[in-house]
Backbone as numpy.savetxt, mean C-alpha at the origin, in Angstrom:
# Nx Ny Nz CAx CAy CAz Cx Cy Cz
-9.53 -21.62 11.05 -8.33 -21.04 10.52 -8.61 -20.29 9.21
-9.51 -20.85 8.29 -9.76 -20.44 7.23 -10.82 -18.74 7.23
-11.63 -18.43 8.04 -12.04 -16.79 8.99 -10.95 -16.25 9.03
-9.84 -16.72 10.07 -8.82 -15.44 10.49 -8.11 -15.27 8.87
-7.83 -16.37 7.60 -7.61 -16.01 6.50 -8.29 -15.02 5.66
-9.07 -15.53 5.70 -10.21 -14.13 4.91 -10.24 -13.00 6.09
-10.26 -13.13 7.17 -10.38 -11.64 8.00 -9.11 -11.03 7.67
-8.05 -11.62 7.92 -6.30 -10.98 7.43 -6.59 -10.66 5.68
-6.77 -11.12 5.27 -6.92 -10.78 3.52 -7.81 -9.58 3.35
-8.60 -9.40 3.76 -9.82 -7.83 3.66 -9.55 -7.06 4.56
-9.04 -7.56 5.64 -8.40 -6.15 6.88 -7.18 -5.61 5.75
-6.35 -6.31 4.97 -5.42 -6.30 4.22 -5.25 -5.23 3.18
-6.65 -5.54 2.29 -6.97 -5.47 1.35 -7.41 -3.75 1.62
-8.39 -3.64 2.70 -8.91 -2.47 2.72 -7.45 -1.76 3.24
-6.15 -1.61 3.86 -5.37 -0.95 4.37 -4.58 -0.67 3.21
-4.48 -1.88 2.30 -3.85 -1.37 1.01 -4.62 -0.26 -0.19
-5.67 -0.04 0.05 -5.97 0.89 -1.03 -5.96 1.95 0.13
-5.88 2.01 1.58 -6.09 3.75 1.71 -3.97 4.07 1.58
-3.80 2.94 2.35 -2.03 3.22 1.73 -1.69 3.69 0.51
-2.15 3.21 -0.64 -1.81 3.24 -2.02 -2.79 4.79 -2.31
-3.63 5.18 -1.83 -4.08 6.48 -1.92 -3.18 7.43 -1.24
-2.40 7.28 -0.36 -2.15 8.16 0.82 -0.68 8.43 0.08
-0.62 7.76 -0.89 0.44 7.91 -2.11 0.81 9.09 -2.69
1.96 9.84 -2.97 1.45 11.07 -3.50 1.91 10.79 -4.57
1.07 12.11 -5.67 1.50 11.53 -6.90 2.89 11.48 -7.75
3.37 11.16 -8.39 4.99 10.67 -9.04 4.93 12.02 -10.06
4.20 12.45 -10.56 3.75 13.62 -11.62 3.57 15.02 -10.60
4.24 15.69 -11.65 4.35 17.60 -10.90 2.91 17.80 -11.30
2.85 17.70 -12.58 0.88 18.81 -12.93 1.25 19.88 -12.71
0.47 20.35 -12.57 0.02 21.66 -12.99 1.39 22.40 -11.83
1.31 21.83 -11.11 1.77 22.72 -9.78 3.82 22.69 -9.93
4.23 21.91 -10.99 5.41 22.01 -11.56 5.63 23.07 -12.15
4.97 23.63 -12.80 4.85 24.86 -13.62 5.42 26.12 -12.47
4.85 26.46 -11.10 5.01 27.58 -10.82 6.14 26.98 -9.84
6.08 25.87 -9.51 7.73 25.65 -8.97 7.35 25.31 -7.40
5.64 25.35 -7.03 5.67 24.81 -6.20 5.39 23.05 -6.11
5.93 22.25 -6.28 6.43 21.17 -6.27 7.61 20.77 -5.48
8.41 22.11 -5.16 9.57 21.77 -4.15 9.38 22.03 -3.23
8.17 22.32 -2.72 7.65 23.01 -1.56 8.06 21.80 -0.06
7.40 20.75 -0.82 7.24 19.16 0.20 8.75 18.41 0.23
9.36 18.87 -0.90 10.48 17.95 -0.92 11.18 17.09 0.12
11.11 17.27 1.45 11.88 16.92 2.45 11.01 15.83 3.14
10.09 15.72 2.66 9.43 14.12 2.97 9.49 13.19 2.48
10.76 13.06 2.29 11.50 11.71 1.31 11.36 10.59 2.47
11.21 10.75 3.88 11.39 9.71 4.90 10.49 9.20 5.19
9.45 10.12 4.84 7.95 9.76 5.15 7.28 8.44 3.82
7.76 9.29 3.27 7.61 8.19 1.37 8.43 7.13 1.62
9.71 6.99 2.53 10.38 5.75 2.29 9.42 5.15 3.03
9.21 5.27 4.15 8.36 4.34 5.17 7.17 4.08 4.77
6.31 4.72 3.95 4.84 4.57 3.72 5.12 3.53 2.43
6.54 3.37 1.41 6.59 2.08 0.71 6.71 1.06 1.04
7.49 1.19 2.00 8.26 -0.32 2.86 6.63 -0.65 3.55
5.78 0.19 4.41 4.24 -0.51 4.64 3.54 -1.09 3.56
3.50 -0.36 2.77 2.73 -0.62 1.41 3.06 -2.22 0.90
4.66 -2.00 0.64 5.02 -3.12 0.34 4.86 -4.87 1.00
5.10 -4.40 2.69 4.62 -5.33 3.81 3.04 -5.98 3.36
1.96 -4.63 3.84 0.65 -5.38 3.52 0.39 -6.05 2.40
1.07 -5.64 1.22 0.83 -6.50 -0.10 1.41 -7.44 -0.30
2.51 -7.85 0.62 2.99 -9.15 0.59 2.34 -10.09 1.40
1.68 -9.10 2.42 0.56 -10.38 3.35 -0.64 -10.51 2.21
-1.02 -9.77 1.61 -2.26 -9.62 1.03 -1.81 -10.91 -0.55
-1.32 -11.11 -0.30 -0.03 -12.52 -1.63 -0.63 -13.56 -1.04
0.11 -13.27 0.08 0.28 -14.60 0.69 -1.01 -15.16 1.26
-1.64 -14.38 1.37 -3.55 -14.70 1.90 -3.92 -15.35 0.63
-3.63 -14.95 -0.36 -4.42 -14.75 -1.73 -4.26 -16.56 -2.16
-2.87 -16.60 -1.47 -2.01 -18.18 -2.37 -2.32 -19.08 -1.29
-2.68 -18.95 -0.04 -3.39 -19.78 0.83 -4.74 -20.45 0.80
-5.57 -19.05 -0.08 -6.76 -19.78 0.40 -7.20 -20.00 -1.14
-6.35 -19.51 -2.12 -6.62 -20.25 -3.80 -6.46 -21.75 -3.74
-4.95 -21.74 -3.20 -4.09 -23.14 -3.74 -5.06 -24.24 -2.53
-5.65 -23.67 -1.41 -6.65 -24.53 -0.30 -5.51 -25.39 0.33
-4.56 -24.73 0.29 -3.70 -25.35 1.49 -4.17 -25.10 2.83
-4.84 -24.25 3.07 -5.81 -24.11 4.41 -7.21 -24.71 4.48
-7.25 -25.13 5.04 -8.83 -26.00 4.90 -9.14 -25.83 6.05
């Protein structure tokens, strides 16, 4: 039981940083300036759903973390 923990925690782990990359950034830069920044605007649905995942795996990636610290899994 304690494998499929660590396999769920690093399958986890690695899906949360390409999620958290696949992030776009919260900052205009440079590209605020000429106004293309409103270009994408209409992928507000795509951003809701890619948080609500984000948010999912990092709550499994918790809960792996507090399983195999606290050794309630043995």
């Amino acid at each position: 039981m304690i494998t499929f923990i660590w396999t769920t925690q690093i399958f986890a782990a690695i899906l949360l940083i390409v999620l958290i990359l696949l992030h776009s950034p919260k900052g205009d830069g440079i590209a605020g300036m000429g106004g293309a920044s409103h270009i994408f605007a209409s992928q507000k649905s795509a951003e809701k759903g890619l948080n609500k995942l984000t948010a999912i795996i990092a709550g499994i990636f918790v809960l792996c973390t507090f399983l195999i610290g606290y050794g309630i899994i043995k």
